[in-house]
C-alpha positions as CSV (number, residue, x, y, z in Angstrom):
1,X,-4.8,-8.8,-6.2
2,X,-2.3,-6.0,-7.9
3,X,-5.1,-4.3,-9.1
4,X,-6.8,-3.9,-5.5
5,X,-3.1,-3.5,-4.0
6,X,-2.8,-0.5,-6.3
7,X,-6.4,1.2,-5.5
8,X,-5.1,0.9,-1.7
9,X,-2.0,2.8,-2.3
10,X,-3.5,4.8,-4.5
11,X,-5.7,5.9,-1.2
12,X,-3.6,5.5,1.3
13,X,-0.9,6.8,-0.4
14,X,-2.4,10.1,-1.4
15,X,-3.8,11.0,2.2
16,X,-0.1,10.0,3.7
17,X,1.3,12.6,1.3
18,X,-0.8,15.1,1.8
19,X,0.0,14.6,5.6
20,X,3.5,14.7,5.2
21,X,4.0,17.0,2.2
22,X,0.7,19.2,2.3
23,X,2.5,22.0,3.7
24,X,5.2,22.4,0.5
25,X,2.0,21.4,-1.7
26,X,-0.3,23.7,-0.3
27,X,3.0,26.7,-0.4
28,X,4.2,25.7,-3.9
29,X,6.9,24.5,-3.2
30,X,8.7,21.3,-4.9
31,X,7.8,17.6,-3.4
32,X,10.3,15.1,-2.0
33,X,10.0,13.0,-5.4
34,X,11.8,9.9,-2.9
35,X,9.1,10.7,-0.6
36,X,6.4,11.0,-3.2
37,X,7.3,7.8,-4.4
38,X,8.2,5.5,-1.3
39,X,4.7,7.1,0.3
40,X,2.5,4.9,-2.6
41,X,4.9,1.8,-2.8
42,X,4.8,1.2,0.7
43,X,1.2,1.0,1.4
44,X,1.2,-1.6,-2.1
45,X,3.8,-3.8,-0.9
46,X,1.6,-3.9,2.4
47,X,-1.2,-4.4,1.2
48,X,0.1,-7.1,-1.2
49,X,2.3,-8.7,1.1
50,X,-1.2,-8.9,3.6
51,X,-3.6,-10.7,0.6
52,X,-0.5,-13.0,-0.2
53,X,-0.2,-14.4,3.6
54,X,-4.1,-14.6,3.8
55,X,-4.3,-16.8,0.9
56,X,-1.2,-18.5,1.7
57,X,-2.8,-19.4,5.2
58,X,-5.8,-20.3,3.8
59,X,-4.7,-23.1,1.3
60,X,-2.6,-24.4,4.3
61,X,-5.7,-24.6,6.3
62,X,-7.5,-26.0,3.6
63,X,-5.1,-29.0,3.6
64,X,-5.0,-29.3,7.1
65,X,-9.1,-29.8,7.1
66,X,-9.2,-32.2,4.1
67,X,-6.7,-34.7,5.5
């Protein structure tokens, strides 16, 4: 699970940045390193937060059907 949590915000992250920071990339100028970073650790925690739930619902369903 981290290592796919990390290939999305690997993705996600890059094509946020270069939406929100393209500009200054694209002119030379410095990045918002806060920015930089918050912009791949926010699509990992997402996505991690979303595979933990799914398998969290799952085992509870799982239960529920064996009883």
């Amino acid at each position: 699970m981290p290592r796919r949590s990390f290939w999305v915000a690997v993705a996600v992250g890059t094509i946020l940045n270069l939406i929100n920071q393209g500009d200054r990339l694209l002119a030379g100028q410095p990045l918002d390193i806060a920015k930089l970073v918050l912009t791949y650790l926010v699509p990992y925690f997402v996505a991690t937060y979303g595979a933990v739930s799914f398998r969290l619902q799952a085992q509870r369903d799982d239960r529920r059907d064996q009883r």
